[in-house]
N, C-alpha and C positions, 0 to 999 in steps of 0.2 A: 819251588817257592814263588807266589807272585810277585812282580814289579809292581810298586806303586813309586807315582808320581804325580806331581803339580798336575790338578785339573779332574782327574778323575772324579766318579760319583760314588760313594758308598751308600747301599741301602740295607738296612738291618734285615736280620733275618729273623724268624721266633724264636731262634735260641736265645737273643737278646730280650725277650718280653721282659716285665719286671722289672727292668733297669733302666737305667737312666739311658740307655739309648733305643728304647721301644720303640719300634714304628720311626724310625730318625734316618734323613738324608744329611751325609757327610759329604762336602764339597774339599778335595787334598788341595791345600795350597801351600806346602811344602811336605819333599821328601826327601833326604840325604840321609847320610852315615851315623846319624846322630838320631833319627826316627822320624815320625810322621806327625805333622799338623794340618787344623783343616777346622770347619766351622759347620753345626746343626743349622741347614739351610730353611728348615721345615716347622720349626719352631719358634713361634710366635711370641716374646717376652710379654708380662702382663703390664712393662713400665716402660715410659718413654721416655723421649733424652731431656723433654722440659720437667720431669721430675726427678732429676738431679739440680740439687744446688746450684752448680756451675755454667747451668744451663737453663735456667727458670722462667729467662728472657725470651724464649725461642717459641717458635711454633708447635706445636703436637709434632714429636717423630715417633714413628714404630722402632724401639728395639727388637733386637732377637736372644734368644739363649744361643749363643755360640756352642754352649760344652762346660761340662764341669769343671776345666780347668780355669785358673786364677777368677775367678768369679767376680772379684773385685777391681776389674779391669775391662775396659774399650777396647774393641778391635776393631778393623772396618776393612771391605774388600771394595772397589770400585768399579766403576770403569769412563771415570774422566779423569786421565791421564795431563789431557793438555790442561783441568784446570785444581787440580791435588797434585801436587809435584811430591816427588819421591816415594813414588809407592815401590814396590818391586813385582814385576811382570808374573803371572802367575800361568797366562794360558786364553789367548780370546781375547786382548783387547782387555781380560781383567787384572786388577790390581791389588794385590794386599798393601795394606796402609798408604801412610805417605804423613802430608803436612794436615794434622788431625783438624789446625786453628784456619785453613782453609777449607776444610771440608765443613767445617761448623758455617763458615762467615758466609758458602756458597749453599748450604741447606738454609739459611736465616733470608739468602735474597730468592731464593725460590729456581736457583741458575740449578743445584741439584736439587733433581727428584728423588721419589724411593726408588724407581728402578732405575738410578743409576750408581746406588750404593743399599750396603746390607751394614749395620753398626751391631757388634754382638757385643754378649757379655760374655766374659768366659770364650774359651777355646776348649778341642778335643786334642788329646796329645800322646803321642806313642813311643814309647822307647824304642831301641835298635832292636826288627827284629818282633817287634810285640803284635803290630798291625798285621804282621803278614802270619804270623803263628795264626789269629783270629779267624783272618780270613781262611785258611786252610782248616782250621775246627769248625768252617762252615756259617759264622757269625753275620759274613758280612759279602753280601756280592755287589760286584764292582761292573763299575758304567764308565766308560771312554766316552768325559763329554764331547759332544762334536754340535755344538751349540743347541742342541735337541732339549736340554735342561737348562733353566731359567734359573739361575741361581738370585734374582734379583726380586722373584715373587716375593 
């Protein structure tokens, strides 16, 4: 059975065509006992974060479709550490989350760019066990990022 872990690349196979993960690179930024999460690095959302309410005041940002999972939620991977505090280390220098009202305040002063964060909607998500069945029925093959993949296009 494969290992998967934090940081790896998933690229769909054609046995995925038709679904919701057609043609889709998945970035694992967590894997434990409990199953796999990760974000559709390759897919470009059609809304940005000043068309939300919350957010209306801002600049044009690109969202992403993270995944079909909680669709109705923000996620975000980094990589300024020294200025989004509490994100958690994923692999490279990146980060999942942190303090979301910093990452907002440092994209409004222009201190973060797009390539140094990715803001999803939705997440991909895998029960114990579910990822790695996939991958051995040939769905999904898998890349050892070694900074070779830009997760931040």
């Amino acid at each position: 059975m494969p290992t998967i872990h934090p940081g790896q690349i998933l690229l769909s196979t054609p046995l995925l065509n038709n679904t919701v993960f057609e043609q889709t690179t998945i970035f694992i930024c967590e894997a434990n006992s409990n199953g796999a999460m990760g974000f559709i690095i390759n897919k470009p959302s059609y809304k940005s974060l000043n068309e939300l309410v919350e957010f209306r005041n801002l600049p044009y940002f690109a969202l992403h479709n993270g995944g079909p999972m909680q669709t109705d939620k923000l996620y975000f991977i980094h990589k300024q550490p020294s200025i989004i505090h509490g994100g958690i280390p994923i692999i490279n220098q990146i980060y999942l989350g942190g303090n979301f009202d910093l990452a907002i305040k440092n994209i409004n002063n222009k201190t973060i760019l797009k390539s140094d964060i990715k803001i999803c909607i939705g997440y991909c998500g895998w029960d114990t066990g579910e990822l790695e069945a996939e991958i051995e029925e040939g769905c999904w093959s898998i890349l050892e990022n070694d900074n070779s993949v830009n997760v931040f296009m």
